[in-house]
C-alpha positions as CSV (number, residue, x, y, z in Angstrom):
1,X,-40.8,7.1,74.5
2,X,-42.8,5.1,71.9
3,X,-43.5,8.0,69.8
4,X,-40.5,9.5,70.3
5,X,-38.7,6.6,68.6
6,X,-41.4,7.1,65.8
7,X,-40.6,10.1,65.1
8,X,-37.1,9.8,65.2
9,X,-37.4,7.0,63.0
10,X,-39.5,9.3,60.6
11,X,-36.5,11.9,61.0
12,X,-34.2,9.1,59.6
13,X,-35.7,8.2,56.7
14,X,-36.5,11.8,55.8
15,X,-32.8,12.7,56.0
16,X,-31.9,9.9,54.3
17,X,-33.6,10.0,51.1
18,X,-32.5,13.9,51.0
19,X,-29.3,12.3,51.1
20,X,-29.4,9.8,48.5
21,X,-31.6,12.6,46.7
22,X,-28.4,15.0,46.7
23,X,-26.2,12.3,45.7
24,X,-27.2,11.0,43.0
25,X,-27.6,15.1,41.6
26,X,-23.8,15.4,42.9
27,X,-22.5,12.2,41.2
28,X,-23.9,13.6,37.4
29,X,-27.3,11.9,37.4
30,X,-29.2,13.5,35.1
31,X,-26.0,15.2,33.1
32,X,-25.1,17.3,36.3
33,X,-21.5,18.8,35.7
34,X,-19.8,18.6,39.8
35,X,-16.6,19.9,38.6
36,X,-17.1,23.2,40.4
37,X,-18.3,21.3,43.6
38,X,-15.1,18.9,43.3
39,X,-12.5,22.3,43.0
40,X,-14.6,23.8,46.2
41,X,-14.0,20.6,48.1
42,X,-10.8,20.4,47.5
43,X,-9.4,24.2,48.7
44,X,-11.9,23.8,51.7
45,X,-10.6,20.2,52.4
46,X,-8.5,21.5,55.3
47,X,-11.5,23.1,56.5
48,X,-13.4,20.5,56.5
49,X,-10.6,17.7,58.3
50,X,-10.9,20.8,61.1
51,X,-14.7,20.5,61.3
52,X,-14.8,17.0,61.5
53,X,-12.3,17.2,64.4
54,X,-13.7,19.7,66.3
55,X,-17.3,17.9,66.2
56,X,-15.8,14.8,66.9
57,X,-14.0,16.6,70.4
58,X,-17.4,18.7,71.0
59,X,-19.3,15.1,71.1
60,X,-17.0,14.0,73.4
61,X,-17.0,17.0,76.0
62,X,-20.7,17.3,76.2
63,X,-20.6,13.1,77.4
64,X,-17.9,13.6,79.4
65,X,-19.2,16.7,81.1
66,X,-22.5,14.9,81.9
67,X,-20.8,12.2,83.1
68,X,-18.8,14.2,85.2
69,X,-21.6,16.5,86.7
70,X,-23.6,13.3,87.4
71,X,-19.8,11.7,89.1
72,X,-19.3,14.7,91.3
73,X,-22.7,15.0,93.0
74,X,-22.8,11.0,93.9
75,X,-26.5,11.0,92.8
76,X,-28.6,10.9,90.3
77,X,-32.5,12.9,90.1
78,X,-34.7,11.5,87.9
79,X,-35.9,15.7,87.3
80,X,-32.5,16.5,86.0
81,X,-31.8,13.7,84.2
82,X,-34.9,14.6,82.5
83,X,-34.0,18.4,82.0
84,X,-30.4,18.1,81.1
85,X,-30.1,14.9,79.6
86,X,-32.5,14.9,76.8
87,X,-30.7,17.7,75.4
88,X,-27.0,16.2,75.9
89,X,-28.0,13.4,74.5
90,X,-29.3,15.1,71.5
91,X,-26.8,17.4,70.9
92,X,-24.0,14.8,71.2
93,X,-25.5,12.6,68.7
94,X,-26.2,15.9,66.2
95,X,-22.3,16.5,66.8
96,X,-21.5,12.5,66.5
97,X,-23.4,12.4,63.6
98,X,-21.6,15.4,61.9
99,X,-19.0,14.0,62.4
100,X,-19.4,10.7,60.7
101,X,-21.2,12.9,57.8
102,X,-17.9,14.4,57.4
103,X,-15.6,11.5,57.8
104,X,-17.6,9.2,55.3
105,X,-17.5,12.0,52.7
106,X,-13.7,13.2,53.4
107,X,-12.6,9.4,52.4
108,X,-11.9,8.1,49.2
109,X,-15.0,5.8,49.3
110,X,-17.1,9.1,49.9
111,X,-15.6,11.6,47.3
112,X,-15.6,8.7,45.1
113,X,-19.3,8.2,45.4
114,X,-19.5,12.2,44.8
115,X,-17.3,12.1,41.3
116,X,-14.0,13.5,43.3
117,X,-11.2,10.9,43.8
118,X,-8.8,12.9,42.7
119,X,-9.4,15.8,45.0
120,X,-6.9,14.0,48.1
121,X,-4.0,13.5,45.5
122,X,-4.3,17.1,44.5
123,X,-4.7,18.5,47.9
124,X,-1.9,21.1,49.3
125,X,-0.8,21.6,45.8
């Protein structure tokens, strides 16, 4: 479990400085035009809200459906909490964690950090 969490940990700060990496080329460090990246976000933008929605409800069915499978029998194996689970539980945070992804860079706060406010007021024009 120790190592596990060490190499989630790892995993973190790996995806985070891509992240931060990306941004800062997205928001015009470095004289990078994102006009073309702004006009693409804003005809997917629709697209987008639907993705975020549907990874948000996929989260939630694979928890619910665990908890249900584990509900109905009336007991619990360690064996199949260890087969099953692991892979629930990682696949609902990958979903859960799209999710967020998506909400934090659909808001104003996000598209503001990219260089795109004014891709909501011009949306559905």
């Amino acid at each position: 479990m120790k190592n596990l969490l060490k190499k989630l940990g790892f995993a973190g700060i790996v995806v985070l400085t891509g992240v931060s990496a990306a941004m800062a080329a997205a928001a015009g460090v470095g004289g990078v035009n994102n006009s073309g990246l702004c006009d693409l976000i804003g005809q997917m933008y629709g697209v987008f809200q639907i993705l975020r929605t549907l990874a948000f409800v996929g989260a939630a069915f694979i928890i619910a459906g665990w908890a249900w499978g584990y509900i109905s029998k009336g007991e619990v194996k360690m064996d199949d909490l260890q087969k099953k689970g692991t892979g629930m539980l990682v696949g609902f945070v990958l979903l859960f964690g799209i999710g967020i992804v998506l909400q934090f860079f659909l808001s104003s706060a996000g598209l503001g950090l990219i260089g795109c406010q004014d891709v909501i007021l011009n949306w559905g024009r």
